[in-house]
N, CA, C and O atoms as a MOPAC input file, in Angstrom:
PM7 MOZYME 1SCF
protein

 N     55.92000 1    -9.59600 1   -23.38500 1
 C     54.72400 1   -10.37900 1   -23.15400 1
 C     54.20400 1   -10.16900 1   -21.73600 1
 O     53.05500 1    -9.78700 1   -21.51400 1
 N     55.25400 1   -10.48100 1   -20.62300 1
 C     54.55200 1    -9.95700 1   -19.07500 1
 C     53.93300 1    -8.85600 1   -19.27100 1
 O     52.72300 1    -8.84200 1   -19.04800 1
 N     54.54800 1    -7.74000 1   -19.70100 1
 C     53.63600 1    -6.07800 1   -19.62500 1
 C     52.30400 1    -6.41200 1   -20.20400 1
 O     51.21800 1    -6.25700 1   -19.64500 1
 N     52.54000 1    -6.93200 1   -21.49600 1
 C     51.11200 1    -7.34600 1   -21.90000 1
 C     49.93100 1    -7.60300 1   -21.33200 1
 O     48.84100 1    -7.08200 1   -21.57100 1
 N     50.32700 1    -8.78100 1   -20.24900 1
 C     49.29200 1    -9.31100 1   -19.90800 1
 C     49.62200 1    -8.51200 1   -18.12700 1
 O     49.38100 1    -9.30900 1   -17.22100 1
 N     49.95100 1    -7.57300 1   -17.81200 1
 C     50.22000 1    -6.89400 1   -16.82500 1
 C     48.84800 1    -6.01900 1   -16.92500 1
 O     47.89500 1    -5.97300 1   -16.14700 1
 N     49.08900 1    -5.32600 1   -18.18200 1
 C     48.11200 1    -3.94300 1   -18.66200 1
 C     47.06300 1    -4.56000 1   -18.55000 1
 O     46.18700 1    -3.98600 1   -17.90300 1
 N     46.68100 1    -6.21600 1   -19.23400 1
 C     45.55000 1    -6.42600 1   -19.45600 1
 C     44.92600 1    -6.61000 1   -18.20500 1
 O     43.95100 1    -5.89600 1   -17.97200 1
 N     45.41500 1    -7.69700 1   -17.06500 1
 C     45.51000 1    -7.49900 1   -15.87200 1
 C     44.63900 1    -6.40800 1   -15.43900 1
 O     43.48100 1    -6.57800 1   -15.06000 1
 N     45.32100 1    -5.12700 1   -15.52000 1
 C     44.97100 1    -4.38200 1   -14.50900 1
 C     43.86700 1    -3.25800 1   -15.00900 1
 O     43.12000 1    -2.59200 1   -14.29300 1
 N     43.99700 1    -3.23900 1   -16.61900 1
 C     43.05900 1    -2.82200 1   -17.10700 1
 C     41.39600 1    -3.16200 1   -16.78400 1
 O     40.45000 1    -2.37900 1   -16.70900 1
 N     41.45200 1    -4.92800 1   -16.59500 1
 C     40.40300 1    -5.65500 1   -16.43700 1
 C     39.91300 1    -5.48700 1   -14.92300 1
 O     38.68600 1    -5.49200 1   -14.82800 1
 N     40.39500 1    -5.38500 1   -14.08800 1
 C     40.11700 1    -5.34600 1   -12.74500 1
 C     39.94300 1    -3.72300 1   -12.37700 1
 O     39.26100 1    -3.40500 1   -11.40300 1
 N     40.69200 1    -2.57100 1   -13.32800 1
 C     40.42900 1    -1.45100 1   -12.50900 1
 C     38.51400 1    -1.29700 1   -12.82900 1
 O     37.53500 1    -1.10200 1   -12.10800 1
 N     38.78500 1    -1.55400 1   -14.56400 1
 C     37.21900 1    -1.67400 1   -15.41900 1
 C     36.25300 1    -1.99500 1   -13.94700 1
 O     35.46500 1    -1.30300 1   -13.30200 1
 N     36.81700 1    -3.54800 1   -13.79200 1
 C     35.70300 1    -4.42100 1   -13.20900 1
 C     35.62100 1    -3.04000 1   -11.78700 1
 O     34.45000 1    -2.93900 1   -11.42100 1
 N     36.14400 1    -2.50100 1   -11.35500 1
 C     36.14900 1    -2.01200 1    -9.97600 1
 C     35.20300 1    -0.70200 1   -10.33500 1
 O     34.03700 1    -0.73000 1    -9.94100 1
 N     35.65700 1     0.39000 1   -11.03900 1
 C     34.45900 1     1.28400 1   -11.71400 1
 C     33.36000 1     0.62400 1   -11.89500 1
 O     32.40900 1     1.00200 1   -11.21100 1
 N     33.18200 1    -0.28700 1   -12.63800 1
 C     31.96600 1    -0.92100 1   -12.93900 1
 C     30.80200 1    -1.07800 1   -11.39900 1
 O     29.66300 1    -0.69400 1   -11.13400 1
 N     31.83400 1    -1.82600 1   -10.71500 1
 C     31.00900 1    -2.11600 1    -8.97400 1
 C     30.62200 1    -0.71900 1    -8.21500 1
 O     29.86800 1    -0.63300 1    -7.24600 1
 N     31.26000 1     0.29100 1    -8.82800 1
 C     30.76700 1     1.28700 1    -8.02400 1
 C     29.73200 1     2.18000 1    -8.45000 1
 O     29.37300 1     3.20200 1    -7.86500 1
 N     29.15700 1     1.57800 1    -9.81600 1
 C     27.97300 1     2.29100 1   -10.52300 1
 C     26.50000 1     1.93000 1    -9.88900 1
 O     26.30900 1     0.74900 1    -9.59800 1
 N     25.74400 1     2.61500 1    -9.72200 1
 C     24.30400 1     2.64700 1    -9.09300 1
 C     23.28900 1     1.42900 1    -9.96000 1
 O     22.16100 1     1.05100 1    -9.64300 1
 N     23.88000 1     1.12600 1   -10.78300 1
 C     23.05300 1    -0.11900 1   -11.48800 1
 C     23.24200 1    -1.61200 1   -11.24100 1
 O     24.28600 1    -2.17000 1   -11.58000 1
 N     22.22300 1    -2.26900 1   -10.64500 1
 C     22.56200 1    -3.19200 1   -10.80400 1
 C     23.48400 1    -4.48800 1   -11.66800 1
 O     24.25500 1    -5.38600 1   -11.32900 1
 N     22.92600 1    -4.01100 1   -12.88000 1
 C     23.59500 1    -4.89600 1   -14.31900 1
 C     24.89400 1    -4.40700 1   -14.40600 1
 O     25.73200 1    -5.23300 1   -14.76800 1
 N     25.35300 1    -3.06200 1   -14.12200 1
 C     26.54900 1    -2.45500 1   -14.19700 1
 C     27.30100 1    -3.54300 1   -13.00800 1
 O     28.12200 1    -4.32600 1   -13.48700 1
 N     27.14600 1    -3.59300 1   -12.06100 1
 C     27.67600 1    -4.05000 1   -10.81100 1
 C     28.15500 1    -5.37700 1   -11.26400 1
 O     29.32300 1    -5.75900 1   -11.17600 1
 N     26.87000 1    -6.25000 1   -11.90000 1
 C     27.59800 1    -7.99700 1   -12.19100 1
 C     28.57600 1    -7.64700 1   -13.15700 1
 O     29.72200 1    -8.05400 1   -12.97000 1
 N     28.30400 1    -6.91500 1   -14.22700 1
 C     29.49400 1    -6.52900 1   -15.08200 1
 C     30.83100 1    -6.50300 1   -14.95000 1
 O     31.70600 1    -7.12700 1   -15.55100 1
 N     30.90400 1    -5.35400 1   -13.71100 1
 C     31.96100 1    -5.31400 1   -12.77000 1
 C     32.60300 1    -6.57500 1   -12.21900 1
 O     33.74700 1    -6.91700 1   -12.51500 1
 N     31.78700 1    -7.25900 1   -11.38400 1
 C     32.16900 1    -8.90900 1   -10.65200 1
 C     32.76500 1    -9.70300 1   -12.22100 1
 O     33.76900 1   -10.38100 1   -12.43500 1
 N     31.82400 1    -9.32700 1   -12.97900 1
 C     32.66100 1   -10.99400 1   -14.57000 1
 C     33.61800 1   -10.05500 1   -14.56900 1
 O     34.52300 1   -10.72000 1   -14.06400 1
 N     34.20500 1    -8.72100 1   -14.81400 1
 C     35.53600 1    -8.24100 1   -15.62800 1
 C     36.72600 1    -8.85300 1   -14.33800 1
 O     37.73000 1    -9.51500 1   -14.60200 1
 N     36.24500 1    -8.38600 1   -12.80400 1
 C     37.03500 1    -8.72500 1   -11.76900 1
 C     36.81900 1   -10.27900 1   -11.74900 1
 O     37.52200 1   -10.65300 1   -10.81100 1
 N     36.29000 1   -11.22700 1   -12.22500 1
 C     36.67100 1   -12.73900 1   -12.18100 1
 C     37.82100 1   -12.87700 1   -13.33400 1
 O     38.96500 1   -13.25500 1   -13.08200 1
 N     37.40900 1   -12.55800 1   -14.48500 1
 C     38.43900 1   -12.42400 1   -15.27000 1
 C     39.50200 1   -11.89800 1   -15.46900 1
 O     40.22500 1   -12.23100 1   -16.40700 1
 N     39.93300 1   -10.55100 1   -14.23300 1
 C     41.46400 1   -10.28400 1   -14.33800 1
 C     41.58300 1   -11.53200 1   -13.22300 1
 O     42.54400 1   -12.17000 1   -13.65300 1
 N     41.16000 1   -12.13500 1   -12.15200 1
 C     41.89700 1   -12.70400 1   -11.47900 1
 C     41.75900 1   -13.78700 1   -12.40000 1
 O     41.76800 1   -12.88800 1   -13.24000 1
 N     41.66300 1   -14.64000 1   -12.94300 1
 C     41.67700 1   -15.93300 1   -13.88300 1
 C     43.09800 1   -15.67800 1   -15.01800 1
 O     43.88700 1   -16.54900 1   -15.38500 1
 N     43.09900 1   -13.96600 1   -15.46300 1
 C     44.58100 1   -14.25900 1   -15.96300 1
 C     45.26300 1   -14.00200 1   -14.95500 1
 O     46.39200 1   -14.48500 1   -15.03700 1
 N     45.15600 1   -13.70500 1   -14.46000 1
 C     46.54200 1   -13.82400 1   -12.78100 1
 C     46.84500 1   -15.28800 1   -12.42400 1
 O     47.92800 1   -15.84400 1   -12.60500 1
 N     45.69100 1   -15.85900 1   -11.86900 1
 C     46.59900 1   -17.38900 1   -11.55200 1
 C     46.75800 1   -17.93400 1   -13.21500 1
 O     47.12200 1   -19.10900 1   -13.24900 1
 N     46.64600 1   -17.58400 1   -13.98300 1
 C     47.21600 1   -18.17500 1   -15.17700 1
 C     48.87200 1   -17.75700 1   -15.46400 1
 O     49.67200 1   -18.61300 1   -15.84400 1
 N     49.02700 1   -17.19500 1   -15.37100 1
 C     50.21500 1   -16.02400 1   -15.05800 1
 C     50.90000 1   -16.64100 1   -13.96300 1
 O     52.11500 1   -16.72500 1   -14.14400 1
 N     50.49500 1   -17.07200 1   -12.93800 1
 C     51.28100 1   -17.28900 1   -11.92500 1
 C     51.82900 1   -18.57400 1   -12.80100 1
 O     52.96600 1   -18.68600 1   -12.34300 1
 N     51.68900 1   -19.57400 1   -13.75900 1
 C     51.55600 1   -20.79400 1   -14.24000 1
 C     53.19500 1   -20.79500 1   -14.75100 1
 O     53.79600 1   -21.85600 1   -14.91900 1
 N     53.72900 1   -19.67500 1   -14.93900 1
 C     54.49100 1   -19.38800 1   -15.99200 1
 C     54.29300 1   -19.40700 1   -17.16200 1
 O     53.67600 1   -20.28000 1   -17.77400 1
 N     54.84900 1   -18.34200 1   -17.64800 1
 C     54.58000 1   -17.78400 1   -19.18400 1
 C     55.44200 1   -18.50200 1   -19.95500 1
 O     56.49600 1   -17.87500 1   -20.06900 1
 N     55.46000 1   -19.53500 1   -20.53100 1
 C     56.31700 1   -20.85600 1   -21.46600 1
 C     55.75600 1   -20.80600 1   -22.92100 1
 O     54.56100 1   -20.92300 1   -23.19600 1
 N     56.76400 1   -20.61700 1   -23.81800 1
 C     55.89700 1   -21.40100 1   -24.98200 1
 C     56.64400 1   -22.22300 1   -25.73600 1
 O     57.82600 1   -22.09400 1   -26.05500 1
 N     55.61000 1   -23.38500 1   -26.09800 1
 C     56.01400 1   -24.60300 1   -26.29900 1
 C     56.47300 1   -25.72500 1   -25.38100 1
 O     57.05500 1   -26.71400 1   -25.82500 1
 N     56.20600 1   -25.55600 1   -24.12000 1
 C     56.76000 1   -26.68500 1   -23.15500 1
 C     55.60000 1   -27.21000 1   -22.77500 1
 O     54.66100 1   -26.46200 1   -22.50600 1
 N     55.46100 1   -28.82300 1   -22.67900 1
 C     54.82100 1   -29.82400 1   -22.53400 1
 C     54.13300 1   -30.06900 1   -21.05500 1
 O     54.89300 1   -29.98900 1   -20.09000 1
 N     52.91000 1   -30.32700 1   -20.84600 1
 C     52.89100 1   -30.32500 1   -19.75600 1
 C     52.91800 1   -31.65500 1   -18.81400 1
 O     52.78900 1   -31.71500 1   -17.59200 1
 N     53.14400 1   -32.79800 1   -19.84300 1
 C     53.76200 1   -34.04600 1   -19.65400 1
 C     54.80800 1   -34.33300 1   -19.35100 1
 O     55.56600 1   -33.93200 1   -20.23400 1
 N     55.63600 1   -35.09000 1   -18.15000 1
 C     57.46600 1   -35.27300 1   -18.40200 1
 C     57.44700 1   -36.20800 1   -19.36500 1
 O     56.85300 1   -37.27800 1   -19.49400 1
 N     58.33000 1   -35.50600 1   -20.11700 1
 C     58.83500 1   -36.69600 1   -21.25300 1
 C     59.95200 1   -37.04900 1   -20.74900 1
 O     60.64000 1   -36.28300 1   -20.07400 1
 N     60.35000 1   -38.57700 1   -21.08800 1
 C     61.58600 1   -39.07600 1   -20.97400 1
 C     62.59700 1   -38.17400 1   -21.45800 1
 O     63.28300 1   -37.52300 1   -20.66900 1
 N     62.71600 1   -38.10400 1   -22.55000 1
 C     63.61100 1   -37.60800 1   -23.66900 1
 C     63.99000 1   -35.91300 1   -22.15600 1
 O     64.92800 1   -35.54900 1   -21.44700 1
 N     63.52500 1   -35.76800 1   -22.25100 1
 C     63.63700 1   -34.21800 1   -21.18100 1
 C     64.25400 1   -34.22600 1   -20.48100 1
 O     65.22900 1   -33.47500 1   -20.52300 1
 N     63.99800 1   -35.25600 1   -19.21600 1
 C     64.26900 1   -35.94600 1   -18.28400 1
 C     63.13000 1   -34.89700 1   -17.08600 1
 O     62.42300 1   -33.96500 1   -17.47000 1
 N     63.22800 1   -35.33200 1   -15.80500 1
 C     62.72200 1   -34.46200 1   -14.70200 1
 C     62.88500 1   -33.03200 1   -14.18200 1
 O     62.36700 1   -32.68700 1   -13.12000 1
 N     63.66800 1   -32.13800 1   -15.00100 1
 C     63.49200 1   -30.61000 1   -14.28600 1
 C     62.12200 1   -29.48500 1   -14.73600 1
 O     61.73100 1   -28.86400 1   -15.72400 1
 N     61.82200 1   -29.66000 1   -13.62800 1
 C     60.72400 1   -29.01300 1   -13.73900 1
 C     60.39200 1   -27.62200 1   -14.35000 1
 O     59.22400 1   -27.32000 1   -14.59500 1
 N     61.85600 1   -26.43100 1   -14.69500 1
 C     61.47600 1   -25.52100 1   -15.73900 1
 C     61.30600 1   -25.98600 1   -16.45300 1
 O     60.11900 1   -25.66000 1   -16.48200 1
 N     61.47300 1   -27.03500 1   -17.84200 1
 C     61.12600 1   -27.44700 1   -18.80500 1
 C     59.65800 1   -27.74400 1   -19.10700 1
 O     59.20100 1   -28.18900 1   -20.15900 1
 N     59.01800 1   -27.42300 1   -18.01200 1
 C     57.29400 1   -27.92900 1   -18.16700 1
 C     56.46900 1   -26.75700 1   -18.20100 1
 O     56.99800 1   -25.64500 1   -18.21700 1
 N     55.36800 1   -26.88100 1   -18.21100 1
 C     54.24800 1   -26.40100 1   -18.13000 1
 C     53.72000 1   -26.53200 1   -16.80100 1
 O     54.29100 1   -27.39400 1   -16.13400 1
 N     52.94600 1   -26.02000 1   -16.33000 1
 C     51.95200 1   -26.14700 1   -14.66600 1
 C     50.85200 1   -25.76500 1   -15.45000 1
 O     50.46800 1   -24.69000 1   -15.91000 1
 N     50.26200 1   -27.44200 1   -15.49900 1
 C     49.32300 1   -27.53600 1   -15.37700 1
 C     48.33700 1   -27.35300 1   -14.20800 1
 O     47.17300 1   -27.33900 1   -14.60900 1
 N     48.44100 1   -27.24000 1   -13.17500 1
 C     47.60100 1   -27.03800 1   -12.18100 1
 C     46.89600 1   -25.27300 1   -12.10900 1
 O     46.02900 1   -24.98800 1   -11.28200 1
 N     47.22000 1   -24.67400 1   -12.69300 1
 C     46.68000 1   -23.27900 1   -12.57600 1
 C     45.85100 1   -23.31400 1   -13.88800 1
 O     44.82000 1   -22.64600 1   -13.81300 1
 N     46.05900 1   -23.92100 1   -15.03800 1
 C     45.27700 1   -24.03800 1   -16.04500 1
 C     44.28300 1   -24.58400 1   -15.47200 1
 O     43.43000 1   -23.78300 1   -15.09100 1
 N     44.07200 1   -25.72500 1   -15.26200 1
 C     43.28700 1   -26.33300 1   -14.39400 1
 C     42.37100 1   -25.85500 1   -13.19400 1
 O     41.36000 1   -26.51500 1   -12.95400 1
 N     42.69900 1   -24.63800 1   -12.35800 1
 C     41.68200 1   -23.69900 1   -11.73800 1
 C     41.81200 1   -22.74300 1   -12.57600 1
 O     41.90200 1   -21.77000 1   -11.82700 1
 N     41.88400 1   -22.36200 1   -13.62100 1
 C     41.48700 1   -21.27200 1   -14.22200 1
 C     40.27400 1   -22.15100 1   -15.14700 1
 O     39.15500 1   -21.64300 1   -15.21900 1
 N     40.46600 1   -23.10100 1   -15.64700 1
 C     38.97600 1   -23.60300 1   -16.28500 1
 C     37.73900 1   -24.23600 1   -15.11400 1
 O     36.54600 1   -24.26300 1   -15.41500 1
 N     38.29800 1   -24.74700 1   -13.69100 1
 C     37.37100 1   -23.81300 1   -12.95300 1
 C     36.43500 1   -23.08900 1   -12.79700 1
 O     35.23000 1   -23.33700 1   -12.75400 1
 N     37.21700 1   -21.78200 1   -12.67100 1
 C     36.95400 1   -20.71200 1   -12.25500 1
 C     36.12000 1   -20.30900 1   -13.24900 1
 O     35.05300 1   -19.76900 1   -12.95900 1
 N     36.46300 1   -20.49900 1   -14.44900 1
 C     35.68000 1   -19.92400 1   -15.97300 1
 C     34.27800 1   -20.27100 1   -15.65900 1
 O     33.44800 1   -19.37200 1   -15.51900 1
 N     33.78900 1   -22.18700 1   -15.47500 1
 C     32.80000 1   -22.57500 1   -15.32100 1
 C     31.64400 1   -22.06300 1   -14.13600 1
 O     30.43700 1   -21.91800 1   -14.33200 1
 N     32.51800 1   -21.80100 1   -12.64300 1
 C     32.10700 1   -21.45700 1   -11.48500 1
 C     31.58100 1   -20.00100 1   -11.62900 1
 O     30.61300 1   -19.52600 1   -11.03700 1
 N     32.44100 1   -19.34200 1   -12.57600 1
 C     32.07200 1   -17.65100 1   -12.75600 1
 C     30.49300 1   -17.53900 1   -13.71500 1
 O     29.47800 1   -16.85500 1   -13.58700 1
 N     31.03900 1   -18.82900 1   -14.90200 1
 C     29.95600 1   -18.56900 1   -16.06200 1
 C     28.08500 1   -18.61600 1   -15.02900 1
 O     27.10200 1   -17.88900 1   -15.17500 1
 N     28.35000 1   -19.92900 1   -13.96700 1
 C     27.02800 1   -20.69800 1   -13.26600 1
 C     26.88200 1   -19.15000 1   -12.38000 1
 O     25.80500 1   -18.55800 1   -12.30200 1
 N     28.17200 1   -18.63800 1   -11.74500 1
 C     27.40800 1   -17.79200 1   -11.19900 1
 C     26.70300 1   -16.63400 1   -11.43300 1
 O     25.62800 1   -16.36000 1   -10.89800 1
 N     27.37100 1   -15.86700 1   -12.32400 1
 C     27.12500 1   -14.88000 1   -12.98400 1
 C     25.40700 1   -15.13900 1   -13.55300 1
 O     24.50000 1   -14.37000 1   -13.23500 1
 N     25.22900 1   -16.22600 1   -14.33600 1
 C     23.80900 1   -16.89000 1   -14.68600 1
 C     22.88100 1   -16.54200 1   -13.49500 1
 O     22.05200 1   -15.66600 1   -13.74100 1
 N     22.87200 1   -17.08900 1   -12.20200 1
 C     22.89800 1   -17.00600 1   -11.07200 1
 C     21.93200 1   -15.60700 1   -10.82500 1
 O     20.72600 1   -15.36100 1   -10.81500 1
 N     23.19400 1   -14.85300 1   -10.63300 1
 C     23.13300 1   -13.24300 1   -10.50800 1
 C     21.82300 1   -12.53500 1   -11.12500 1
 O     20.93600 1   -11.90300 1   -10.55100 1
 N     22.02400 1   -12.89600 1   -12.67200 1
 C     20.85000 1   -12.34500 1   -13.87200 1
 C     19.37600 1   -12.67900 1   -13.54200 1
 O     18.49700 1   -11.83000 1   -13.69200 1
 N     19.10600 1   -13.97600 1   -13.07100 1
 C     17.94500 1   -14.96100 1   -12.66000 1
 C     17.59300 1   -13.51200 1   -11.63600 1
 O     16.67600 1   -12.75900 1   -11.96400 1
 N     18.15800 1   -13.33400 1   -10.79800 1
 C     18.08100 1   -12.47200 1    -9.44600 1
 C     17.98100 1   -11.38300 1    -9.66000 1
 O     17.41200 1   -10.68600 1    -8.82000 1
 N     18.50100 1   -10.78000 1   -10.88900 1
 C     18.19400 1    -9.28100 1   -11.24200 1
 C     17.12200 1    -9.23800 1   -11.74200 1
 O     16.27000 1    -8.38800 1   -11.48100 1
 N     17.02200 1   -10.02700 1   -12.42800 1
 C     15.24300 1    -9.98700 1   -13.16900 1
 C     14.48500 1   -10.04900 1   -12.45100 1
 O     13.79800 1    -9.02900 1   -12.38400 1
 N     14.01000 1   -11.47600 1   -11.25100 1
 C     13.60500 1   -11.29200 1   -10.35500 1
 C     12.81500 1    -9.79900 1    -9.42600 1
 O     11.64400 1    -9.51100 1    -9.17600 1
 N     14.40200 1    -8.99700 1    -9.06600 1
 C     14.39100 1    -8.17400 1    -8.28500 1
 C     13.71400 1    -6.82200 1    -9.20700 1
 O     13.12300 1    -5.96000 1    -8.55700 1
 N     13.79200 1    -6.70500 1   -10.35000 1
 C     13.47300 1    -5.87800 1   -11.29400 1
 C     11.64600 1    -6.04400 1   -11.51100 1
 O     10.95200 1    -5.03100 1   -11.59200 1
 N     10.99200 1    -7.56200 1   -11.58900 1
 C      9.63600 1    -7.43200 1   -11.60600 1
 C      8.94200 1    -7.45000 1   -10.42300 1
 O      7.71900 1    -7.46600 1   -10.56700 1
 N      9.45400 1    -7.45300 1    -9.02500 1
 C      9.03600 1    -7.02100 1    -7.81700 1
 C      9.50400 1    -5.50900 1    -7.69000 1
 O      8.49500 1    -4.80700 1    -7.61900 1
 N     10.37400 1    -4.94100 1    -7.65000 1
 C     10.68900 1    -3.48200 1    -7.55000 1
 C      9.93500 1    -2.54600 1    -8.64400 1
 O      9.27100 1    -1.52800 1    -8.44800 1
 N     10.32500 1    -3.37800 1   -10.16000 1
 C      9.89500 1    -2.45800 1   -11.11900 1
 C     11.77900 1    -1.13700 1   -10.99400 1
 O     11.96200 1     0.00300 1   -11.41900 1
 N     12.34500 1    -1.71900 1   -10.53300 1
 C     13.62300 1    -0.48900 1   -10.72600 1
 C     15.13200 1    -1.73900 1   -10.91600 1
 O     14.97400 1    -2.94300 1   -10.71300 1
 N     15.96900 1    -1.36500 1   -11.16900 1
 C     17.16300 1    -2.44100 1   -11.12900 1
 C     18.42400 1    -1.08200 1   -10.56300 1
 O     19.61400 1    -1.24700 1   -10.83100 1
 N     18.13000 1    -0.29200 1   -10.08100 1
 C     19.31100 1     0.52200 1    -9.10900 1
 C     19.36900 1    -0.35400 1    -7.80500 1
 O     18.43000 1    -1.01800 1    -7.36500 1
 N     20.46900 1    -0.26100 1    -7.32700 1
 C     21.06600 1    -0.87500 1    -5.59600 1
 C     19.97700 1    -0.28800 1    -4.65400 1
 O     19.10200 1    -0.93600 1    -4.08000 1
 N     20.17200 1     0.96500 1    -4.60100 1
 C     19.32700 1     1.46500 1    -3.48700 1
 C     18.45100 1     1.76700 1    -3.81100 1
 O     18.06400 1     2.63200 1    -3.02500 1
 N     17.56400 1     1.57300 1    -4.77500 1
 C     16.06700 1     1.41500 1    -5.00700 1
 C     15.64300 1     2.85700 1    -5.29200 1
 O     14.48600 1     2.96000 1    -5.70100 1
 N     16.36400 1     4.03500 1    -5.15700 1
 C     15.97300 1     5.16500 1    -5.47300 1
 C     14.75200 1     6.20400 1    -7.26500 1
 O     14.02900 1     7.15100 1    -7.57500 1
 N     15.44700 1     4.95300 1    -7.74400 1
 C     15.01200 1     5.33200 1    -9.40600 1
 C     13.16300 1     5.79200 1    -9.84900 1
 O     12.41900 1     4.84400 1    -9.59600 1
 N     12.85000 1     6.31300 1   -10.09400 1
 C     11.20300 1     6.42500 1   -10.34000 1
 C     10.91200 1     5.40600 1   -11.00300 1
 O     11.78800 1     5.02600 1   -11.78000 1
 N      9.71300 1     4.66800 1   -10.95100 1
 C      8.91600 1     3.84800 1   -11.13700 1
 C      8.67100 1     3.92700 1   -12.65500 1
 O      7.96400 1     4.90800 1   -12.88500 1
 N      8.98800 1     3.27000 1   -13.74900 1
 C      8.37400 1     3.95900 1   -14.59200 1
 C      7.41300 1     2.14300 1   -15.38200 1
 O      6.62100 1     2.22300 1   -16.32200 1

C-alpha cells in the first residue's frame, strides 16, 4: 500500500512539474492542481496509513495513541482541497481575463494573434 501511494505521489507532482513548464497558460494551472494534489496525499500519508482505527479514544481501547487515527492531517487535507478548489477558480477568472485583453493565453505573450 505505501508504494502505492508513493508512485501515486510522485507520479502526480512529477505530471504537475512538466505541466508548469509548458508555454501555456491553462497547461501551467493544470500543473499547480496536479502539484496541490500530490502534496494533499502527502500530508495525508504523513496521518498514518491505518485501516479500521477510530479516530475517537474509546474507552474500551484505552489511551495509546497507535490505536487511532490522526485526525488532524485529514483535517488540512480537506482544507487544502477547499483552498486549492477557490484558488484554482481564482486562476481561470484571470486567464480568461488575460486571454480577452491579449487575445493569446501563452506566458510570454509570444503566440500570433489570431
Amino acid at each position: 500500500m505505501e508504494m502505492v501511494l508513493a508512485l501515486a505521489i510522485g507520479v502526480l507532482a512529477g505530471s504537475g512539474i512538466w505541466l508548469l513548464l509548458r508555454p501555456r497558460t491553462f497547461q501551467v494551472i493544470m500543473g499547480l492542481t496536479l502539484i496541490s494534489y500530490a502534496v494533499n496525499l502527502f500530508i495525508f500519508a504523513m496521518g498514518r496509513i491505518t485501516v479500521d482505527a477510530p479516530p475517537v479514544i474509546n474507552a474500551d481501547l484505552g489511551a495509546d495513541p497507535s490505536l487511532y487515527a490522526d485526525p488532524v492531517p485529514q483535517a488540512l487535507v480537506l482544507t487544502a482541497i477547499v483552498i486549492g478548489f477557490a484558488t484554482t477558480a481564482l486562476f481561470l477568472v484571470v486567464l480568461l481575463a488575460s486571454r480577452g485583453l491579449s487575445g493569446t493565453d501563452h506566458v510570454d505573450g509570444r503566440e500570433n494573434r489570431s
